[in-house]
C-alpha positions in Angstrom: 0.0 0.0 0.0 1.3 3.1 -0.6 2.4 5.7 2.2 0.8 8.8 3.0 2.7 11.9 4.6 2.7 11.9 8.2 -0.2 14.7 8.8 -1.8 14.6 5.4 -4.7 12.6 5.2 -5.6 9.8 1.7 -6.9 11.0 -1.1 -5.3 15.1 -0.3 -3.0 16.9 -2.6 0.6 16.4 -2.1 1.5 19.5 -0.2 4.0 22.2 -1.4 7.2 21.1 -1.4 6.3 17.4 -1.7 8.2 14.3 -3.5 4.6 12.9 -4.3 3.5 16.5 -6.1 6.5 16.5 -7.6 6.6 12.7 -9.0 2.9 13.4 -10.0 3.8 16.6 -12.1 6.9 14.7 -14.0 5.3 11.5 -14.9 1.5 12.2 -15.8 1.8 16.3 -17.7 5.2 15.6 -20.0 2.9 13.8 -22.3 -0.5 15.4 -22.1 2.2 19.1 -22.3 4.3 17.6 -25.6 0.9 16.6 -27.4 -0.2 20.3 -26.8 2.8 21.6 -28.0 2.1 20.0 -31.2 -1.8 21.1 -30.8 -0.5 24.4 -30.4 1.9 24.4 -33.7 -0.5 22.9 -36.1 -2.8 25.5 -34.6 -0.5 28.2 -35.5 0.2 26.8 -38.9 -3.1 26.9 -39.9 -3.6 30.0 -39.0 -0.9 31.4 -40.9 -2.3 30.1 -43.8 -5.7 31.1 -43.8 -7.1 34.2 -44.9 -8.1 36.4 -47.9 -5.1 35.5 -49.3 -4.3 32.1 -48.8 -0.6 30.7 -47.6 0.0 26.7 -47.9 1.7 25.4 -45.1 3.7 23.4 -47.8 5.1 26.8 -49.1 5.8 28.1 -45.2 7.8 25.0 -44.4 9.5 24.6 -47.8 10.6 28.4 -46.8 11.5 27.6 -43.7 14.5 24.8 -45.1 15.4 27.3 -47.7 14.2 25.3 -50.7 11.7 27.7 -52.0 11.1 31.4 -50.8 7.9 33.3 -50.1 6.5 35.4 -52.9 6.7 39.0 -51.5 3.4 39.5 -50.8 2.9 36.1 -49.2 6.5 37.4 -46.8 4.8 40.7 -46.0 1.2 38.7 -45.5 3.1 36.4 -42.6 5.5 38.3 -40.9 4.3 42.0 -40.9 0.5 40.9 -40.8 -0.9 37.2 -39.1 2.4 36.0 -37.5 2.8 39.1 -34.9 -1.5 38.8 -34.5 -1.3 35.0 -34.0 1.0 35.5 -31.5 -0.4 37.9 -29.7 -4.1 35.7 -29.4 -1.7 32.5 -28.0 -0.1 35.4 -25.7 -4.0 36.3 -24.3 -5.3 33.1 -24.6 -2.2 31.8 -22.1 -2.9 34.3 -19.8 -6.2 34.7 -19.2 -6.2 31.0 -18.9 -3.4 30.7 -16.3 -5.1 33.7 -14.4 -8.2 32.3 -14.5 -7.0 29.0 -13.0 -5.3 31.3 -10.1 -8.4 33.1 -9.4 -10.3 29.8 -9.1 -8.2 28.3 -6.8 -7.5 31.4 -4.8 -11.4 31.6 -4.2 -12.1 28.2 -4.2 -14.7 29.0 -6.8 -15.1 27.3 -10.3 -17.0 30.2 -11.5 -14.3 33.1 -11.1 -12.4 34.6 -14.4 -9.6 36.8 -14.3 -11.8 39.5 -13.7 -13.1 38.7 -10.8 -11.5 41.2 -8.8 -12.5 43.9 -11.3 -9.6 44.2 -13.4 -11.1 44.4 -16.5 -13.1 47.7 -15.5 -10.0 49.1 -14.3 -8.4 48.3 -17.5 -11.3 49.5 -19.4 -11.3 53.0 -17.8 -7.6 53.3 -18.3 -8.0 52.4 -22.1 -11.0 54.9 -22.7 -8.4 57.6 -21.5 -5.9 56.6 -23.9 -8.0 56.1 -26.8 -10.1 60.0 -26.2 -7.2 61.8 -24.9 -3.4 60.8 -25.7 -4.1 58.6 -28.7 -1.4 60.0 -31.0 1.7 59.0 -28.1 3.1 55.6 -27.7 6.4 54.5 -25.4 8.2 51.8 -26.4 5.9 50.8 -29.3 3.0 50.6 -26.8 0.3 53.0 -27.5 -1.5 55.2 -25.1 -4.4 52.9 -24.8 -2.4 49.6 -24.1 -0.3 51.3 -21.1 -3.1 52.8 -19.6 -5.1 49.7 -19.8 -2.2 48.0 -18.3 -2.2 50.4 -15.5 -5.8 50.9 -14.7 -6.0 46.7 -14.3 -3.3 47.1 -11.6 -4.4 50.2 -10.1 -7.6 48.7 -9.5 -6.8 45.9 -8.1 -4.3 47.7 -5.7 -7.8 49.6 -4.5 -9.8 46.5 -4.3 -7.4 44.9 -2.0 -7.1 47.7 0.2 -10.8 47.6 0.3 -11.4 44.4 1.4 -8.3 44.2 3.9 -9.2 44.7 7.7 -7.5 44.1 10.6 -4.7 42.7 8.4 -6.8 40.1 6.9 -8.8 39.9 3.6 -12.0 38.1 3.5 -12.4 36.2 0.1 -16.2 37.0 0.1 -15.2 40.9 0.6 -12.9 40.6 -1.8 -15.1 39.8 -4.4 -17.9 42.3 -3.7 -15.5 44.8 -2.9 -14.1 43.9 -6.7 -17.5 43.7 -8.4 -18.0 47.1 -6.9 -15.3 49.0 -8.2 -15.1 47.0 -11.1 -18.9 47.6 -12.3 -18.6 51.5 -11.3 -15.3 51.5 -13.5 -16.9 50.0 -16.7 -20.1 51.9 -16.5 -18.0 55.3 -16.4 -16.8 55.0 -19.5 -20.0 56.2 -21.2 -19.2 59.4 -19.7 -16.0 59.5 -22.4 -18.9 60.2 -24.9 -19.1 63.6 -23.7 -15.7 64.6 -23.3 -14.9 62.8 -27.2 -14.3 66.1 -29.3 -15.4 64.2 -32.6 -17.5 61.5 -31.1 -17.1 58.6 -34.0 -13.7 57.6 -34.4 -12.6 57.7 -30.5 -16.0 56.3 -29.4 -15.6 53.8 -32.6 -12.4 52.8 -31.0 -13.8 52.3 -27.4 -16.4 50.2 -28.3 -14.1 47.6 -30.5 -11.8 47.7 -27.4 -14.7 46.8 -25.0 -16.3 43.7 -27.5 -12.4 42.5 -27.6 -10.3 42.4 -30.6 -7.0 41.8 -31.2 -5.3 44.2 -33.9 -1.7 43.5 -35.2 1.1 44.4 -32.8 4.4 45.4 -33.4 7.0 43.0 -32.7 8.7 44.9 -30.2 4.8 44.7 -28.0 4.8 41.2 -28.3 8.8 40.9 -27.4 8.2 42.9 -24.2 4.9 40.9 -23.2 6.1 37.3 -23.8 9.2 38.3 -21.5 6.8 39.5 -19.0 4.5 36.3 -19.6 7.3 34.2 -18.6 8.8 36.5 -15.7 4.7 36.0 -14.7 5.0 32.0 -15.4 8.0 31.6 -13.2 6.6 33.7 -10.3 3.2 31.7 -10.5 4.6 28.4 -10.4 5.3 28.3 -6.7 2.1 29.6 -6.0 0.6 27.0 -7.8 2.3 24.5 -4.8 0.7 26.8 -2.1 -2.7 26.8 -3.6 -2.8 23.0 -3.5 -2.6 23.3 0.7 -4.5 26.3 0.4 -7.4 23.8 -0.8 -7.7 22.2 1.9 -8.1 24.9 4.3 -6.4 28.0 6.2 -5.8 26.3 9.1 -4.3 23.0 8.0 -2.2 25.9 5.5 -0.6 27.6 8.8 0.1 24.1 10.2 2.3 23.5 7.4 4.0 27.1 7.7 2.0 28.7 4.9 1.8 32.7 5.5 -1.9 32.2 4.4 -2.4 36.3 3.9 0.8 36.9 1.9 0.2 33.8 -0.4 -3.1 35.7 -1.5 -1.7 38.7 -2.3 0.7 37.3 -4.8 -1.6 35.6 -6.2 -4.0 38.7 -6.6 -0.9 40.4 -8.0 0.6 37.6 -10.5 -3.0 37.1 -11.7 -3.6 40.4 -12.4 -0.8 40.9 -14.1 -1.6 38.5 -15.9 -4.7 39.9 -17.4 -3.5 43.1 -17.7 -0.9 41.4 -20.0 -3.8 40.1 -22.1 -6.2 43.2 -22.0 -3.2 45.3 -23.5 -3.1 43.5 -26.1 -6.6 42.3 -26.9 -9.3 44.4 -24.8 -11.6 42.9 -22.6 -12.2 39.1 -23.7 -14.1 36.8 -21.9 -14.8 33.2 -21.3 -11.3 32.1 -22.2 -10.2 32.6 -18.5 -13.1 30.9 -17.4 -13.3 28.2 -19.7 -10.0 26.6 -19.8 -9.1 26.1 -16.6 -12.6 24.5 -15.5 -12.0 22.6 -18.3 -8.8 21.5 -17.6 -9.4 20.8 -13.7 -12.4 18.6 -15.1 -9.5 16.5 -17.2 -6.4 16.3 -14.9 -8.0 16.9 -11.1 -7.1 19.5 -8.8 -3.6 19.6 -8.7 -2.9 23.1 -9.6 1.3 22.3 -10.3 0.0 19.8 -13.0 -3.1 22.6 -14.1 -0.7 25.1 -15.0 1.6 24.3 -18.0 -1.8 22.3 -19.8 -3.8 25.2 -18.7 -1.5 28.0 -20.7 -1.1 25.6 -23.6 -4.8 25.0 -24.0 -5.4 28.3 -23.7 -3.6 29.6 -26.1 -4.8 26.5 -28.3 -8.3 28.1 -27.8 -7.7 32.0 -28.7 -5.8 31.2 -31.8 -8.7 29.0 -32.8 -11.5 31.8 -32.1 -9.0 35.0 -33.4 -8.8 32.8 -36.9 -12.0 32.2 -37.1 -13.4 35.7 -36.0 -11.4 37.3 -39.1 -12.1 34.2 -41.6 -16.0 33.7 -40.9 -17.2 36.9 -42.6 -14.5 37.8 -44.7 -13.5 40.2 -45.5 -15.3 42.0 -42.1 -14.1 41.0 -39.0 -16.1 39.7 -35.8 -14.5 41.3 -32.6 -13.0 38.4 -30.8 -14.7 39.1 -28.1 -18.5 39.0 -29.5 -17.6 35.6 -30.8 -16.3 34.1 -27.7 -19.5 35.1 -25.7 -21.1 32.8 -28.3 -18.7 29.9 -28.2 -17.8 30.1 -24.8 -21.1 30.9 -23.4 -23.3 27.8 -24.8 -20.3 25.8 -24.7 -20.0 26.4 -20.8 -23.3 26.0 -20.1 -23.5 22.4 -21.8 -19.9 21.6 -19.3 -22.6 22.6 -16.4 -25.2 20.6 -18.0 -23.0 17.6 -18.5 -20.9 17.2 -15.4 -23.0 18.2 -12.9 -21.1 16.3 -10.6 -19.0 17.7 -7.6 -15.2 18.2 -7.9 -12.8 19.2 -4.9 -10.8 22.5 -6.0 
């Protein structure tokens, strides 16, 4: 029979630290992680190729090995047009995905997204002032709108925090009303911008596409600087991911084990709201993917959040590229907003994962 840890009762996750966790991470995800890999290059492939004009994979590849170059237009098409905009959905797809997954263990709470603790108001404020009042600057190759956004998710959730913090203690229910608060008054203020918009169809225009989520072609030094952060973000979540697992099965049975309960939730708020301000830079406000994914995931591999969180960024950002490709190839050549299509993929598609597994499942 096997052993259990002294103190840890059968059938728990392997606490942080832990030879089990770690034997379970190395033998069960290297597979299930290499076979997404793939997933997530024929994804990208495809997508590269189609389009109004259309790109063979044949011809990519065969360019690739230097057998036969890319036409000129077909060199532009790729790398100045779909390569940079691919990779930036897989960049928002991973991260709302991973935050998502953070959010629902921090609150112990299938249902949260990573806007839960109203990020995504914050970020759509900040936006709105970007795009109505310093649209024409840009640092670094960001643009107004992006940093702002960036910094109104942040800002926000620095607010919410303090909010809900008493007595140096946050309550997870306070938290979450204290976030749906400031994150409802947030995204309701931006029809307000209407007034102050000197010519009130293109910034307006603007605001709107931002709010129904799409994702426009970034420049390569945008989607340099946010994969770093992505990864900086990855690293830092990773042994969070260890303290969620004993954060499952209670505060108390958390401090036992040495856990500083209060200062594991605040990096998690912070890494997971980095996070989605990562992805709401690039794409504006896109939801369902953060959702989605990770209840999807947990659903497939269990509860272990060390083994959730590689599949959980691959998948999703398996799942953006699909929905970007098909949100500009459905009604060539207009565009759905990314956004409006995920409400109806991701919205019917959740509600038939509700419908289906109805069953209980231990976050």
């Amino acid at each position: 029979m096997a052993s259990v840890a002294p103190g840890r009762r059968p059938g728990e996750p392997a606490p942080i630290d832990s030879p089990d966790s770690s034997t379970a991470v190395s033998s069960g995800v290297t597979g299930i992680v290499f076979l997404l890999l793939l997933g997530l290059l024929a994804t990208v492939l495809v997508s590269l190729s189609v389009g109004a004009i259309h790109v063979p994979i044949g011809a990519m590849l065969s360019s690739l090995l230097q057998r036969h170059p890319l036409t000129e237009t077909q060199h532009t098409i790729l790398f100045a047009i779909r390569l940079p905009r691919v990779l930036a959905s897989a960049l928002v797809g991973a991260a709302l995905a991973v935050s998502g997954l953070m959010f629902q263990g921090l609150f112990r709470n299938p249902m949260a997204d990573p806007y839960i603790i109203g990020a995504s108001g914050g970020a759509a404020f900040g936006a709105c002032v970007g795009i109505v009042f310093l649209s024409q600057y840009a640092i670094f190759g960001f643009s107004a709108t992006a940093l702002l956004a960036f910094a109104g998710s942040v800002i926000t959730m620095a607010i919410v925090y303090s909010l809900a913090r008493t007595h140096g203690r946050t309550n997870g229910v306070t938290l979450l009303l204290a976030g749906f608060a400031v994150g409802t008054m947030l995204a309701n203020s931006i029809y307000l911008f209407e007034i102050f918009d000197p010519n009130s169809t293109s910034g307006t225009r603007v605001v709107a596409a931002w709010l129904h989520g799409t994702i426009g072609i970034p420049e390569w030094k945008q989607v340099a600087i946010l994969s770093c952060l992505f990864a900086l973000s990855v690293l830092a979540a990773y042994p969070l991911m260890r303290r969620l697992n004993t954060l499952a099965l209670g505060d108390e049975y958390a401090h036992q084990l040495g856990i500083r309960v209060e200062a594991t939730r605040v990096w998690i708020i912070l890494v997971g709201s980095l996070f989605t301000a990562i992805a709401v830079s690039l794409g504006g406000l896109i939801s369902f993917a953060g959702l989605i994914v990770p209840h999807v995931a947990r659903l497939w591999l269990g509860p272990d959040h060390v083994r959730l969180l590689p599949v959980t960024a691959i998948a999703g950002a398996i799942f953006l590229v699909i929905t970007d490709t098909l949100a500009r190839t459905l009604l060539a050549p207009s565009e759905v907003p990314v956004g409006i299509l995920m409400v109806f993929v991701g919205g019917p598609f959740f509600l038939y994962l509700l419908r289906k597994n109805k069953r209980e499942y231990a976050l």
